[in-house]
Structure formats: C-alpha cells, structure tokens
C-alpha positions as CSV (number, residue, x, y, z in Angstrom):
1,X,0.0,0.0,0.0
2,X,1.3,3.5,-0.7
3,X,0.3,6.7,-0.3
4,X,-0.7,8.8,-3.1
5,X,0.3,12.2,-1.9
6,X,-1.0,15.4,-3.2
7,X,-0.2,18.2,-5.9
8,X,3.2,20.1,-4.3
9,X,1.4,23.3,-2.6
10,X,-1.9,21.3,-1.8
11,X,-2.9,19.6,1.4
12,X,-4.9,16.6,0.7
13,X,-6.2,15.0,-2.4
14,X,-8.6,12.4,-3.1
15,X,-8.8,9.5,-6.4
16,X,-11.6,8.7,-8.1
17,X,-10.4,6.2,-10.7
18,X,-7.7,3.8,-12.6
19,X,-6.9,2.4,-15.7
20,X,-5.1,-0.9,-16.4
21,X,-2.1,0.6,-16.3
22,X,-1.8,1.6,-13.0
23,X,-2.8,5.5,-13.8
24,X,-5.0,7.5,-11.2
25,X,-6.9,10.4,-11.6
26,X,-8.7,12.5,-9.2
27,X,-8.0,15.7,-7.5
28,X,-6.1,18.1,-4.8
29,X,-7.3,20.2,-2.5
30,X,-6.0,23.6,-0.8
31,X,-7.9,25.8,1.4
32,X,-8.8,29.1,-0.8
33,X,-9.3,32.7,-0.3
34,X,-12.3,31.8,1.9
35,X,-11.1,29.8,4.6
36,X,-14.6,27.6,4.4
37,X,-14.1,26.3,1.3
38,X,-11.3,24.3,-0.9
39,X,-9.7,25.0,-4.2
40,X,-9.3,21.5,-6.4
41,X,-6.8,20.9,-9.0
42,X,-7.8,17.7,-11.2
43,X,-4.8,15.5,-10.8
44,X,-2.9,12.6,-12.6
45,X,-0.7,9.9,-10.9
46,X,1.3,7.8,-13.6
47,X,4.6,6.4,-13.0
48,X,5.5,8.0,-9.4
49,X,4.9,11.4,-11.0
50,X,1.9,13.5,-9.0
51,X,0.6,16.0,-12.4
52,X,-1.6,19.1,-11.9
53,X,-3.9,19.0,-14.8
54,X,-4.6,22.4,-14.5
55,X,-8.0,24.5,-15.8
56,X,-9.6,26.5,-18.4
57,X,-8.5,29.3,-16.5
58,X,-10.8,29.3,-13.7
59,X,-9.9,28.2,-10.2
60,X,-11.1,24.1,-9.9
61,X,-11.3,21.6,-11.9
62,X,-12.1,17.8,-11.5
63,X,-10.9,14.3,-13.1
64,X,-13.0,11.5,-12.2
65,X,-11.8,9.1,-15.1
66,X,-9.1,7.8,-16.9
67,X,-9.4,4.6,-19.8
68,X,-6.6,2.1,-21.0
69,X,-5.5,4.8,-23.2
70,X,-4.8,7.4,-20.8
71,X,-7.6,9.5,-21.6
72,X,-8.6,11.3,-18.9
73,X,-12.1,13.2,-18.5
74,X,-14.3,15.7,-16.0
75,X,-15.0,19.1,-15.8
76,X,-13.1,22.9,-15.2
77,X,-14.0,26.1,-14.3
78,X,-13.6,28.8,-17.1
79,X,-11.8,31.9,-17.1
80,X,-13.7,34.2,-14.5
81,X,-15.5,31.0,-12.8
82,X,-18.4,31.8,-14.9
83,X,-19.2,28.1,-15.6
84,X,-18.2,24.8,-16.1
85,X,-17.3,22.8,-19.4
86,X,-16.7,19.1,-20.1
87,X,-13.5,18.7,-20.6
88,X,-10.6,15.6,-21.6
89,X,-7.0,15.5,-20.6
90,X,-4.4,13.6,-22.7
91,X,-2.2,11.5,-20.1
92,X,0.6,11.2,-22.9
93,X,0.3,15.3,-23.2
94,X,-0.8,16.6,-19.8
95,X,-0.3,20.0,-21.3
96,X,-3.4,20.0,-23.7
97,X,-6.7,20.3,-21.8
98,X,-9.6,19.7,-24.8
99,X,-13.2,21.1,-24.2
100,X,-15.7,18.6,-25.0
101,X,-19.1,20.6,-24.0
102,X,-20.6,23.5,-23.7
103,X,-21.4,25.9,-21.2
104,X,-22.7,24.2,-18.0
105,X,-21.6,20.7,-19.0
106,X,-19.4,18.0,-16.8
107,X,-18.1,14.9,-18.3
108,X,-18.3,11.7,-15.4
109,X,-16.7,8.3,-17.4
110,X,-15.3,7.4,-20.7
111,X,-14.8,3.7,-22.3
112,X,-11.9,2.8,-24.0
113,X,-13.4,3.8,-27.4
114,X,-13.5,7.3,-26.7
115,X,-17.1,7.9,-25.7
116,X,-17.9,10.2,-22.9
117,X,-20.7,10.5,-20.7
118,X,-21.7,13.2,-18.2
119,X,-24.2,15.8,-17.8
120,X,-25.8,18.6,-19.6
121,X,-27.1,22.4,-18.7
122,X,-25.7,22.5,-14.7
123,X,-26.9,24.2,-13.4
124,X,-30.2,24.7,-14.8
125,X,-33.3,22.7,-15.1
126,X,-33.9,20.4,-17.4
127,X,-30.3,18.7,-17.0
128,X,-29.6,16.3,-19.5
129,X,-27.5,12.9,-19.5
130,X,-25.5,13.4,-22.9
131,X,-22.8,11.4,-24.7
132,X,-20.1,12.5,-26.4
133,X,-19.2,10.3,-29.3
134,X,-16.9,11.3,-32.3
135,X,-17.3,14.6,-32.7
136,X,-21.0,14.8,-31.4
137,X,-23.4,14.8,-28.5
138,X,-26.4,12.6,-27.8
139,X,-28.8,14.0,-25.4
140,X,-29.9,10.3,-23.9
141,X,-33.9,11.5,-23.1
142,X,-35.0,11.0,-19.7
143,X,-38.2,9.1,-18.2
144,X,-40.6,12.3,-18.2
145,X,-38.8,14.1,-15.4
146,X,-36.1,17.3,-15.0
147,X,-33.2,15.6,-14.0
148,X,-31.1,12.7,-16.0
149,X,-27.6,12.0,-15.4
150,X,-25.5,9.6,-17.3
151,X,-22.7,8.0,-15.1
152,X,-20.8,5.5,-16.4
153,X,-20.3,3.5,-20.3
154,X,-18.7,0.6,-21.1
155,X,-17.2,-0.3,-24.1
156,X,-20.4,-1.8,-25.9
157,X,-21.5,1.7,-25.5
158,X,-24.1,1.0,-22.5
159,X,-24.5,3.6,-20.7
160,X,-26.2,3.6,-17.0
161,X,-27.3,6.0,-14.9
162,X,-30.3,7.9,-13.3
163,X,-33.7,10.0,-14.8
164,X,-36.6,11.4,-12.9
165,X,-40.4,10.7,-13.4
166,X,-41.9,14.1,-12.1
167,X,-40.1,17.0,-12.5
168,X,-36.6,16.5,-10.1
169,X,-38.5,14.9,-6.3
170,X,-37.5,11.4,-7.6
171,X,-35.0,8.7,-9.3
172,X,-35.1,5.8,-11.3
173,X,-32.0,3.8,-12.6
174,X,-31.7,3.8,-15.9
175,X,-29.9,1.8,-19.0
176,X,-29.4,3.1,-22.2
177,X,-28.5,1.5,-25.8
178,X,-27.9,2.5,-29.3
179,X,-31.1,0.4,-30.5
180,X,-33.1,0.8,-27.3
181,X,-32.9,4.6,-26.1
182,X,-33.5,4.8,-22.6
183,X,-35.0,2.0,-20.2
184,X,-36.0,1.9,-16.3
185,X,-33.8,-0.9,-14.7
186,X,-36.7,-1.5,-12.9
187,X,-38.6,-2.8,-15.8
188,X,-36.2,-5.4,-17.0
189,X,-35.7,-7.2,-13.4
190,X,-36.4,-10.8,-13.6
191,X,-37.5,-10.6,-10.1
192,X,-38.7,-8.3,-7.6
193,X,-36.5,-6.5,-5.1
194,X,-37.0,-6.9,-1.3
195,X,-40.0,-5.0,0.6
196,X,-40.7,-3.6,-3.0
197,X,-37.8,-1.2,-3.1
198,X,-36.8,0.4,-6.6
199,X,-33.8,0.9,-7.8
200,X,-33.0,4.8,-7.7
201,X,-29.6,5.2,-9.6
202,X,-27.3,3.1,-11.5
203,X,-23.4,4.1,-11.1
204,X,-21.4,1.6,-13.3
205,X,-21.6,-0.8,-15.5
206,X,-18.4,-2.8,-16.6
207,X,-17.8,-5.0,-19.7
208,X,-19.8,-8.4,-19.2
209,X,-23.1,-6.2,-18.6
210,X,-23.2,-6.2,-14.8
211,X,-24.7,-2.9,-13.4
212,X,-23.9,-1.6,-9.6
213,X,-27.6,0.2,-9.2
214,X,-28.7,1.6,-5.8
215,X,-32.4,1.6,-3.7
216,X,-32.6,2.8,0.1
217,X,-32.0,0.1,1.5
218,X,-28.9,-1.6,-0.1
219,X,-26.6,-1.8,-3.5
220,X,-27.4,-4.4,-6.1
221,X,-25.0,-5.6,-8.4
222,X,-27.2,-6.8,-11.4
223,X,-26.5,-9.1,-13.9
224,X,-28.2,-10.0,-17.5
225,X,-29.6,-13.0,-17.7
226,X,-29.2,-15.6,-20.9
227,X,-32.8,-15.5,-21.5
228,X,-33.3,-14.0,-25.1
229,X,-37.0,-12.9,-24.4
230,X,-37.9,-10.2,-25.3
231,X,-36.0,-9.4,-27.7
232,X,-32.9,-7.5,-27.6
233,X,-34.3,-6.7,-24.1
234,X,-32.0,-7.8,-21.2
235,X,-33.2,-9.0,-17.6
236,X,-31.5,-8.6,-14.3
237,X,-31.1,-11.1,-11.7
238,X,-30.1,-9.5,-8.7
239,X,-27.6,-9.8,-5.9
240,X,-27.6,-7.8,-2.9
241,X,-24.3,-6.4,-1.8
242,X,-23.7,-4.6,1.3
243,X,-23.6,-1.4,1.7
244,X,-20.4,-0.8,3.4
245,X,-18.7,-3.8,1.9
246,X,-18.6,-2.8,-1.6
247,X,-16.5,0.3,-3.0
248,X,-16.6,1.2,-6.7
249,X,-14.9,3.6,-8.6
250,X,-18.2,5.5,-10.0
251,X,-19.5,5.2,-6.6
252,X,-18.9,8.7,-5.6
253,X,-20.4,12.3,-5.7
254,X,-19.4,14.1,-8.6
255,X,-18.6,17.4,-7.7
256,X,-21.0,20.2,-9.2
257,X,-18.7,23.5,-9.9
258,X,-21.2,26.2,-8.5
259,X,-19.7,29.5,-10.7
C-alpha cells in the first residue's frame, strides 16, 4: 500500500479512478481565499509522478476518469469562474486540456473507445444525460422528469445512470442502448427487489453487462440474464451487496462546480 500524496502546494487529495495501467486520476485540494471552502486541481498519478492537470482558466477543476489509453475526463471552471465545461486530458500530453461541451456541461466516465458520458445544462433545469461520441453529442432523453444523469459507459456503449419521473422529487436507474434509447432498470428485473424497493440510480456498468444500481436500502449488483426474451431486451437477476462492503470507482459524488 502506498500513499498517493497530493499536488506540491496542496494539502490533501482524493482519487476517483484507474486504468489498467496503474494511472489515477482525481483531484487536490488547498484551502482558498475563503477559509470555508477548498480550491481543487484535477490531478494525474502515472509512473511516481503527481501532475496538476490544470484549468480553463478558472480556479477548480475535477478528473473522475481515466481509460486504458490514458484519456482522462471531467469538468473545469472557465476563465472568471463563470461556468463549467466538459473537458478531456491527454495523459501522454498533460499540457493540452480539450473542451468537450458546452457551457454548464461535466463529463463523469469514458470507455476505452473514446465515448464520454456526463451531464448537460448544470446548473439549470432540465439537466440532460449526454454522450459525447466522435465529434458529437447525444442528449440520452430521460423518463418524463427534469433531472437525468448519465454516469458511467462501457465499451459496448451501455451507458447507466439515473432520470426522474416528475419534475426533479424522484430517481429511477436507468440503462441506455444504441437500438433501445432509454430503459427503467426497474422494468427489466427478472425478479422483484425486497419489501418492493426500486432501484433509484445506476453508477457503473463494466464490460460483461453487470450494473452496480442503488435503492434505500442496499446496492445491487445486477446481472443480465441468458434469457433471449424479449427481444434485444435484457433482464436482471439480482444480488444484494452490502452497503459498506462494496466500493466502486463511480461510486462517488461528482462534484457540481457552482460558478
């Protein structure tokens, strides 16, 4: 076990994720201007080196993932703190900090294809879970409500997450494909869930399908099934996991710049 240390100048950091080749990505912290509150630098660990990623100019930014390639993603101030952007670090040129979206965007996890997902119009209502894919971005819908949030893709492009019903007072996990659009998780369980919870957010999803989804009782890890009906429709079995003795990388609170 080692210690990951901070940014030179900062006083703590925290890591939010790492690739297959060792690489960590997170942040470090400082106390500002304000003694109550924190300035964050989004940070890089690779090869015993601790990098500040820097900003768009503003005063914080965020890096909450990194893929095989060393493609890191997550969100900056601007110049003046006026409001966030989407953003992608290259770990091969730390120096090049690449705006992916527009004003009021944050960018949460990316698959080793390049795709990004993340959140649109913070801090407004409607937000949006959007997907950056070559060049583009795909607003993902939502389930009727005002807030949708996309958290995490894997490399068949599934992307899970979370989307309201009525306006932004509640949560339903959510899947989404290419072919499919957006689907409750709570549609396509095989069985029910204990005491009739629902599952109110989905955080990750890795390559064989399995989904980590939350209710308020517990964390689920969820698993499709082999069973090809419907069609091109997938159902769950569940296993409950405990809630303090499983830790995942997207399990975390993504940090919502206020400008």
């Amino acid at each position: 076990m080692s210690n990951l240390g901070s940014v030179a100048g900062y006083d703590s950091s925290f890591a939010y994720s790492i690739n297959n080749n060792g690489q960590i990505v997170g942040d470090s912290n400082r106390p500002s201007y304000n003694p109550s509150f924190y300035d964050f630098h989004a940070t890089l660990w690779s090869k015993g080196s601790t990098i500040d990623l820097g900003t768009l100019g503003g005063t914080e930014s965020y890096a909450y993932s990194i893929n095989d390639n060393g493609q890191i993603v997550g969100e900056s101030q601007n110049t003046g703190n006026s409001a966030i952007q989407a953003v992608i670090w290259d770990s091969n040129s730390t120096s090049t900090l690449k705006v992916i979206g527009n004003l009021g965007t944050v960018a949460v996890d990316n698959n080793n294809y390049g795709q990004v997902v993340g959140l649109s119009n913070y801090p407004h209502v409607p937000s949006f879970a959007t997907l950056w894919s070559n060049g583009s971005s795909v607003d993902l819908g939502s389930l009727g409500g005002l807030a949708n949030f996309a958290n995490s893709i894997n490399d068949a492009g599934l992307v899970v997450g979370f989307s309201s019903r009525n306006g932004i007072s509640d949560s339903y996990a959510t899947i989404w494909t290419n072919t499919l659009g957006l689907l409750d998780l709570n549609n396509l369980l095989a069985t029910s869930l204990p005491g009739g919870a629902h599952l109110n957010g989905a955080f990750d999803i890795n390559n064989v399908g399995q989904i980590l989804a939350q209710t308020n009782n517990g964390y689920y890890v969820l698993t499709p099934t082999t069973v090809p009906v419907p069609a091109a429709v997938w159902l769950f079995g569940s296993g409950l996991v405990g809630l303090l003795s499983f830790n995942c990388r997207k399990n975390k609170t993504v940090n919502l710049i206020t400008a």
